[in-house]
C-alpha positions in Angstrom: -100.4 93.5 -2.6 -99.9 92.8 -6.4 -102.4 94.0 -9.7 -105.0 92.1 -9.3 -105.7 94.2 -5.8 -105.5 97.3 -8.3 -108.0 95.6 -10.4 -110.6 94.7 -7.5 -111.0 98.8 -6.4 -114.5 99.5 -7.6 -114.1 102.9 -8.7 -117.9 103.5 -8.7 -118.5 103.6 -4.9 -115.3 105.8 -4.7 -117.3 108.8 -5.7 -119.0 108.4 -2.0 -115.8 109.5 -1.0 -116.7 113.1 -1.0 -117.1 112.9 3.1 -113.8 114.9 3.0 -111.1 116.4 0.6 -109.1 113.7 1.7 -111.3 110.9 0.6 -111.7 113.2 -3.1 -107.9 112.9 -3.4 -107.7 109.1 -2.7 -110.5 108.8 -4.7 -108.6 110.3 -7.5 -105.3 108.4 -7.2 -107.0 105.2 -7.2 -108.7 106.1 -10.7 -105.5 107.2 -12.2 -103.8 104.0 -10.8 -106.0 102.1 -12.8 -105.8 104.1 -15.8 -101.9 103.8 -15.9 -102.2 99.8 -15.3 -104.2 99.4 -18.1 -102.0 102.1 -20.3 -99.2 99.0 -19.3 -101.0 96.5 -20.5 -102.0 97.9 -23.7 -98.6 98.6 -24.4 -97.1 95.0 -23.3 -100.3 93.2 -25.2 -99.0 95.1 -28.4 -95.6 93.6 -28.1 -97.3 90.3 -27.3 -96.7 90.6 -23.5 -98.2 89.8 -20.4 -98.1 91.6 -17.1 -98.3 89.1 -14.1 -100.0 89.7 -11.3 -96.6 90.7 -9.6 -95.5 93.1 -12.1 -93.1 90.5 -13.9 -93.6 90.3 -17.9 -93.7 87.4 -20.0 -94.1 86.7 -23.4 -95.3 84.0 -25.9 -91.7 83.1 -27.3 -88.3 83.3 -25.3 -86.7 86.6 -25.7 -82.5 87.1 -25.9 -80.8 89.8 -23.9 -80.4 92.3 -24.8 -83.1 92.0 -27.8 -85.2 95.5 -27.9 -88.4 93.4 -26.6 -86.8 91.9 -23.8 -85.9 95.8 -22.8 -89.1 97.1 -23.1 -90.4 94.0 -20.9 -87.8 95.1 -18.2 -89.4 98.4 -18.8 -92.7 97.4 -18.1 -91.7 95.3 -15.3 -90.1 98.0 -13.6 -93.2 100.5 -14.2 -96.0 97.9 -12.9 -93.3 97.1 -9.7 -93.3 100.4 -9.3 -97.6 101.2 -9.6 -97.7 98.1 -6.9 -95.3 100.0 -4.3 -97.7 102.7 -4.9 -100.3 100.9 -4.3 -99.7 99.9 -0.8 -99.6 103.3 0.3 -103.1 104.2 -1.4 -104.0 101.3 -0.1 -103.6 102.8 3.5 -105.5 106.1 2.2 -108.4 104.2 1.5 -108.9 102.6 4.3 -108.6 105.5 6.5 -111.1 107.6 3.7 -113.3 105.0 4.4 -113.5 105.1 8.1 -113.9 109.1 8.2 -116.9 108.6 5.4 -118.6 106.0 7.8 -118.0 108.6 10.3 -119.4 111.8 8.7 -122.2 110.3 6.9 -124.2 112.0 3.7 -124.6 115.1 5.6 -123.5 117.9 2.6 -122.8 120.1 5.8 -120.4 118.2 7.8 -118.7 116.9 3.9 -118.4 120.9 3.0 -117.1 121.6 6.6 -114.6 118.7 6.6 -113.4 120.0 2.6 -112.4 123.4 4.2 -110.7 122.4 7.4 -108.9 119.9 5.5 -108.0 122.5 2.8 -106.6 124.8 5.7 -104.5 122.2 7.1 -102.2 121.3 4.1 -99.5 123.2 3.9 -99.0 125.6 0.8 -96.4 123.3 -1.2 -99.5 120.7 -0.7 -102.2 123.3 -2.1 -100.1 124.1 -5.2 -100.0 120.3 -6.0 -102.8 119.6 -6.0 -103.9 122.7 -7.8 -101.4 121.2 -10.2 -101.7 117.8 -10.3 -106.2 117.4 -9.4 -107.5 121.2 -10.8 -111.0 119.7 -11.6 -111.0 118.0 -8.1 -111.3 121.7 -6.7 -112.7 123.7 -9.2 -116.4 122.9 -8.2 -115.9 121.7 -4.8 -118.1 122.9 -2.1 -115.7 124.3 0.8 -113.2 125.2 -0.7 -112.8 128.8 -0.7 -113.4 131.2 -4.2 -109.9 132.4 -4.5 -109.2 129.3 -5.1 -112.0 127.8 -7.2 -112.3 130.6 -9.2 -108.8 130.7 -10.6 -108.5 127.0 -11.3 -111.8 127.1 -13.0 -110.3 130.2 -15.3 -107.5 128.2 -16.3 -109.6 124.9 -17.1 -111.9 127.4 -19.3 -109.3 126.2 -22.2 -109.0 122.8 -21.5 -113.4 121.9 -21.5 -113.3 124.0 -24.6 -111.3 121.5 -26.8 -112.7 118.3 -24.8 -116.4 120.3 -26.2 -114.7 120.7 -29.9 -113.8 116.9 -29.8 -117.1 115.9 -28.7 -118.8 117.9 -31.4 -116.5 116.5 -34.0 -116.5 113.2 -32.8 -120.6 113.3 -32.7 -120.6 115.2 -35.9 -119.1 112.0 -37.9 -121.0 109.2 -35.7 -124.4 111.3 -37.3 -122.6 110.9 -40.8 -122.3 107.0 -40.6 -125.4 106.4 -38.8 -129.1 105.7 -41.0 -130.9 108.5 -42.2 -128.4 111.0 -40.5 -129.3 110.2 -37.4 -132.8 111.0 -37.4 -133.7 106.9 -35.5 -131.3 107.6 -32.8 -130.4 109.7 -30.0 -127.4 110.9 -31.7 -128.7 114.4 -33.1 -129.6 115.4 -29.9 -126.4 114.6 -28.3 -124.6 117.0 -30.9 -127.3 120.2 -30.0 -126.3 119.5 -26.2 -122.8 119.2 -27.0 -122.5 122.5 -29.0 -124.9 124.2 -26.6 -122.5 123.7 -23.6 -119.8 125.1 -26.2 -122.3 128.1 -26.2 -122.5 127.9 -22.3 -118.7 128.0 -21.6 -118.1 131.0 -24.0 -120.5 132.8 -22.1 -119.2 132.2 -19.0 -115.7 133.2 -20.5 -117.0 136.3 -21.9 -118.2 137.1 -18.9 -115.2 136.9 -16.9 -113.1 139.1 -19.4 -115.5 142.1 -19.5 -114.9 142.1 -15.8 -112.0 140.5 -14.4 -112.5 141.5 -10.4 -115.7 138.7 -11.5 -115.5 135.2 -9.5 -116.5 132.1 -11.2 -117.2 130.0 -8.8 -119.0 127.2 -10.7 -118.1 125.8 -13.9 -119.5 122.5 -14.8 -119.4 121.4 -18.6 -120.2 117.7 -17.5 -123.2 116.9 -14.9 -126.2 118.1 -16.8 -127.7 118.6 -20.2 -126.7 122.5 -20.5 -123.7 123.9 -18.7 -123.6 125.0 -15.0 -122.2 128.0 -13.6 -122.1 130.4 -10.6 -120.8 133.9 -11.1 -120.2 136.3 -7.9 -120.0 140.2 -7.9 -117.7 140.5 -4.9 -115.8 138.4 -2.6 -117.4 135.5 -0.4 -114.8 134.6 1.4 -114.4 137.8 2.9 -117.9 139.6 2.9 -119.8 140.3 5.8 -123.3 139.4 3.8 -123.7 137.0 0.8 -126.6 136.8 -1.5 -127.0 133.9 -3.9 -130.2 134.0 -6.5 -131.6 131.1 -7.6 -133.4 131.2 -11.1 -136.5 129.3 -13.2 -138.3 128.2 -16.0 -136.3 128.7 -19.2 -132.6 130.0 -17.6 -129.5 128.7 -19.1 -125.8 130.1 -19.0 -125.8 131.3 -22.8 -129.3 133.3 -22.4 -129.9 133.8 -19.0 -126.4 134.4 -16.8 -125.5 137.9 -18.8 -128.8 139.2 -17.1 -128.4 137.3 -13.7 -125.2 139.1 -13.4 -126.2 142.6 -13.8 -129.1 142.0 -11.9 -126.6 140.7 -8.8 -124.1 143.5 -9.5 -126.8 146.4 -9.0 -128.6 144.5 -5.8 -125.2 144.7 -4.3 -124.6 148.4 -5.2 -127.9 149.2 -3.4 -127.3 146.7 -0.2 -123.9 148.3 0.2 -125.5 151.6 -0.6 -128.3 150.9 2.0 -125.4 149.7 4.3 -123.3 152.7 3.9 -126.4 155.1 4.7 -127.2 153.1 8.0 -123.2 153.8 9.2 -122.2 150.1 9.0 -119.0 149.7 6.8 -120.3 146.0 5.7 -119.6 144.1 2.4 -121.8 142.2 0.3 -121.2 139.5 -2.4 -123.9 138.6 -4.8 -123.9 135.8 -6.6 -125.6 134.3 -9.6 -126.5 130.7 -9.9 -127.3 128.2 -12.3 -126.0 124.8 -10.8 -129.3 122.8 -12.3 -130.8 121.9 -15.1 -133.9 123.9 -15.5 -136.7 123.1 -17.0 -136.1 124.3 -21.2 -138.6 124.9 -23.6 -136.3 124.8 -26.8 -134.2 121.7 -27.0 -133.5 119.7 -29.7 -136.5 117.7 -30.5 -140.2 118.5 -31.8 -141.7 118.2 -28.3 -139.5 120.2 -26.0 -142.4 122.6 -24.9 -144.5 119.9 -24.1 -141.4 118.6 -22.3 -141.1 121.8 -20.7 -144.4 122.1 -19.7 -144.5 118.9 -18.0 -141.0 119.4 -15.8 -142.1 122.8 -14.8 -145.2 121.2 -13.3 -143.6 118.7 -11.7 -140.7 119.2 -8.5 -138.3 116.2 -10.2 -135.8 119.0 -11.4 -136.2 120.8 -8.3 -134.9 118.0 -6.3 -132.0 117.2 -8.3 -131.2 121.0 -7.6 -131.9 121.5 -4.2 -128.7 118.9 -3.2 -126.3 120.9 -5.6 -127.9 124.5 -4.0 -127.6 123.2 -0.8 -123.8 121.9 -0.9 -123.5 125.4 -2.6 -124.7 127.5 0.5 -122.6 124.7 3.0 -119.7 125.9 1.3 -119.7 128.9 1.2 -120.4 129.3 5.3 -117.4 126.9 5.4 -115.2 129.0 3.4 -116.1 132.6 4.6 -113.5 134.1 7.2 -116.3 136.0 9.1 -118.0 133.3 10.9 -121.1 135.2 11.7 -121.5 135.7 7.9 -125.3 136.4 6.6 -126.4 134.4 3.9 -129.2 135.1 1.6 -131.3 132.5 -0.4 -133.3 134.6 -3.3 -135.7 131.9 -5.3 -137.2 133.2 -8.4 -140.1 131.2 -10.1 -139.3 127.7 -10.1 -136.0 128.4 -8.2 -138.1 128.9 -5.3 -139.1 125.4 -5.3 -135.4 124.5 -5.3 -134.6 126.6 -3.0 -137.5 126.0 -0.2 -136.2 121.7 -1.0 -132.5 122.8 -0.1 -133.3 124.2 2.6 -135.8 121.7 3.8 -133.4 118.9 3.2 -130.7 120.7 5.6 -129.4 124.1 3.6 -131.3 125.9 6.2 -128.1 125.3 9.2 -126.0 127.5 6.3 -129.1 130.2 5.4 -130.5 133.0 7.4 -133.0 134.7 4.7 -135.2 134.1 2.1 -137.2 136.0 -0.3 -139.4 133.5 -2.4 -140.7 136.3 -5.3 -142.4 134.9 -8.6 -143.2 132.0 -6.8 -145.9 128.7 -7.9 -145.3 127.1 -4.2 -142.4 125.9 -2.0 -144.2 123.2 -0.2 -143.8 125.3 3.3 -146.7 127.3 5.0 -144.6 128.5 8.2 -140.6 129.4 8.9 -140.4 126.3 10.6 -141.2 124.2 7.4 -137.8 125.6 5.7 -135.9 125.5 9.1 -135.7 129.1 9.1 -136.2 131.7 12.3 -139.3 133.1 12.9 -140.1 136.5 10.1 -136.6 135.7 8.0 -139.0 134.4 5.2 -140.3 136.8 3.0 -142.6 136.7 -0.3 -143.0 139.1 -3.3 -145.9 138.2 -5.8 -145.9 141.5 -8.4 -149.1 142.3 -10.3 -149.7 140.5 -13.7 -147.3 137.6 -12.3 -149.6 134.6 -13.5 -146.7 132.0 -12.5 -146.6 133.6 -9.0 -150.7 132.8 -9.0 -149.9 129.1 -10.3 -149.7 127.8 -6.8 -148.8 123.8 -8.2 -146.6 123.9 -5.2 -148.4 124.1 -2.4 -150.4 126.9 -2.9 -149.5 130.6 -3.7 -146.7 131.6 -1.1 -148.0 135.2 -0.6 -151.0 133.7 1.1 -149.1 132.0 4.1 -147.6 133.3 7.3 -144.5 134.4 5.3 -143.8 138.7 5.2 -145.1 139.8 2.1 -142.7 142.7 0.6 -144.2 145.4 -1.6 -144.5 145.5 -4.8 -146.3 148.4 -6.0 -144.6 152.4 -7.0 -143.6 154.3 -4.0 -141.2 156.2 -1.7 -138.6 154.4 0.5 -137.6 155.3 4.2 -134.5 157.1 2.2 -136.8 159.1 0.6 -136.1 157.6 -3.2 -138.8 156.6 -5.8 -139.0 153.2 -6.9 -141.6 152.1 -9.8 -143.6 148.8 -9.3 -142.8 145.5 -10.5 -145.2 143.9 -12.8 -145.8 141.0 -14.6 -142.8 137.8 -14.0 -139.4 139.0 -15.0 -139.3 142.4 -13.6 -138.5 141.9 -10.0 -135.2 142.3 -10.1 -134.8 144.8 -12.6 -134.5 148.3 -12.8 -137.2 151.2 -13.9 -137.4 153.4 -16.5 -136.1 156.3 -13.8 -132.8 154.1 -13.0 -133.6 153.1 -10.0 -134.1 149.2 -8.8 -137.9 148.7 -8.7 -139.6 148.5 -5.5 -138.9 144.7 -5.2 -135.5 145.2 -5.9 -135.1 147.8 -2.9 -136.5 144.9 -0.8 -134.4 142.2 -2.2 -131.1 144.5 -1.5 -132.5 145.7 2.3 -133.1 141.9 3.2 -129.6 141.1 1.5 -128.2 143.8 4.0 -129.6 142.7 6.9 -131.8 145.6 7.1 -135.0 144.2 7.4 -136.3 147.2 8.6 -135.9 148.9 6.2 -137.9 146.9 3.7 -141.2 148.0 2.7 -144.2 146.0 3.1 -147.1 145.1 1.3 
């Protein structure tokens, strides 16, 4: 073992590591190794040094003992000695990583499964290291369990806000060298992103500090154009039912996650209302989530509607989404304590298409029910399509919804073998008034009498595993 074996780890292929928290760890080590060889050889290349392949230094002249260089060579020697001892036992982690990956595969199941039951297995002086030493390993990764991902992403809150400063400034004085202010490159655009995601992550932060008992689950200031994140009202680690809402056209962190979260805090008042009523002492989390890029109309150039208009009527963003949701609703049946937890996928407008792909492409072995409401097609006819049990699919199409009618997927959803939930004003089995839902945004929401509308009482039944409660259309 010397450098040079440092040197020949492709860190690229590393990131298929993710077959296990094991293999994430290794994967990390490796890529700091490399990043404190080359710190070494900066530092010995400004002394006019060279690190050999076996960690010895040399240098263009003959240096006296004793001399300050000849110290820092010993220095350096000692240091790249010491990375190649460390190398050998990384070395040995790699291997094995390797040999579980070709074990487990690509499935996002088995790799969210293996995350947790490795996660449970280190002991507690191992969890806090890590925590430590590899926060952003956990923060966002899918199987390990809320109370831990939603602490470590708090305290990296700080941390992506100066990276997101730096980037702005650092884009801000590329535009003032650059020809015409930037206005024949890309760079313009790369600023708007850049302070938009600044936009994103103080949302997110607000968020949290209005309500503290609030989980955030997801924070990603990296992957995608905008800002991800995943907000939950309750606990899913511990809760007996666990609803997670998938959004559309036009939904970003900064505009759209505010609403997302009121809307999942009053769906699980009325599911643990509607629970409490049928004399089961049940818990439900509900959680908001925007893990994908969705299709924007405003972005930073002249023809982002057209852009938007053209990705909304295509599935390209859906499928980039449906991996990420489907991980999403792995872990979370890895991390829960209750095994026979019930899981609810609820996909809005063009988050239905991303959420009828996840589940298509696997999500389905972590989901029980869906409710598909707003919906221009999923690509599915019957249950079976989605790899969902017989009558657990369920569709909501509210008057005035012209999206809903759009049927570019597929064909509209609410004329399939799917359940069809009402819609329209009237009086549920608990005897309570509840307005209709009309037009594309109002599913969710409540009336003007303070109640959830009549789509919302069927989202929370189905959420509570009450389906029997729900009123059809």
């Amino acid at each position: 073992m010397d450098l040079t074996d440092i040197d020949a780890w492709d860190v690229e292929p590393l990131e298929q590591l993710a077959g296990g928290l094991e293999g994430v760890l290794v994967a990390h080590r490796v890529r700091d190794m490399r990043r404190r060889l080359d710190v070494l050889r900066r530092e010995a290349a400004s002394d006019e040094l060279q690190i050999r392949e076996d960690g010895s230094v040399s240098a263009v002249a003959p240096i006296v003992e004793g001399h300050p260089l000849h110290v820092h060579a010993e220095l350096l020697s000692a240091a790249a000695r010491e990375l190649i001892g460390e190398a050998l036992l990384v070395s040995a982690d790699l291997h094995h990583a390797l040999s579980v990956r070709s074990q487990v595969g690509t499935d996002l199941r088995d790799k969210a499964f293996r995350v947790n039951e490795e996660w449970r297995g280190f002991s507690p002086a191992r969890r806090r290291e890590i925590v430590q030493r590899a926060p952003d390993l956990i923060a966002n990764l899918d199987g390990i369990p809320t109370s831990m991902r939603s602490p470590v992403n708090l305290r990296r809150v700080q941390a992506e806000r100066a990276r997101l400063q730096d980037d702005s400034v650092r884009i801000s004085q590329e535009l003032h060298r650059e020809y015409f202010g930037g206005r024949l490159s890309n760079t313009g655009a790369g600023l708007w992103y850049a302070q938009r995601k600044l936009e994103d992550l103080n949302s997110l932060d607000e968020l949290l500090h209005e309500q503290p008992d609030r989980k955030l689950i997801l924070m990603d200031m990296r992957s995608g154009e905008r800002g991800f994140g995943a907000i939950a009202i309750g606990d899913p680690d511990t809760a007996d039912h666990i609803a997670v809402t998938v959004p559309g056209l036009n939904t970003n962190v900064k505009d759209s996650l505010r609403g997302m979260v009121g809307e999942a805090t009053r769906l699980r008042d009325e599911a643990q209302r509607q629970l409490h009523s049928a004399g089961r002492e049940e818990t439900v989390a509900a959680i908001a989530w925007i893990g994908y890029d969705a299709p924007q109309v405003i972005g930073p150039g002249k023809f982002d509607l057209g852009r938007a208009s053209f990705d909304v009527s295509r599935s390209a963003k859906a499928g980039i989404a449906a991996d990420a949701l489907g991980s999403f609703f792995h872990g979370l049946r890895a991390a829960a304590a209750k095994p026979d937890v019930h899981i609810t996928a609820l996909g809005h407008s063009y988050g239905s298409l991303a959420t009828s792909l996840a589940l298509q492409r696997g999500a389905s072995a972590s989901v029980d029910d869906v409710v598909f409401y707003g919906s221009p097609g999923v690509r599915a006819k019957v249950e079976a399509d989605l790899g969902i049990a017989d009558r657990h699919v369920y569709v909501m199409k509210a008057e005035g919804d012209s999206i809903a009618g759009f049927g570019r997927f597929g064909g509209d959803p609410t004329r399939t073998e799917f359940q069809r939930l009402s819609t329209a004003e009237g009086i549920t089995p608990d005897g309570v008034k509840h307005e209709r839902a009309f037009g594309h945004a109002e599913y969710a929401r409540t009336g003007d009498n303070g109640e959830l509308r009549m789509t919302g009482y069927n989202l929370a039944v189905v959420v509570a595993g009450l389906p029997e409660l729900a009123v059809l259309a």
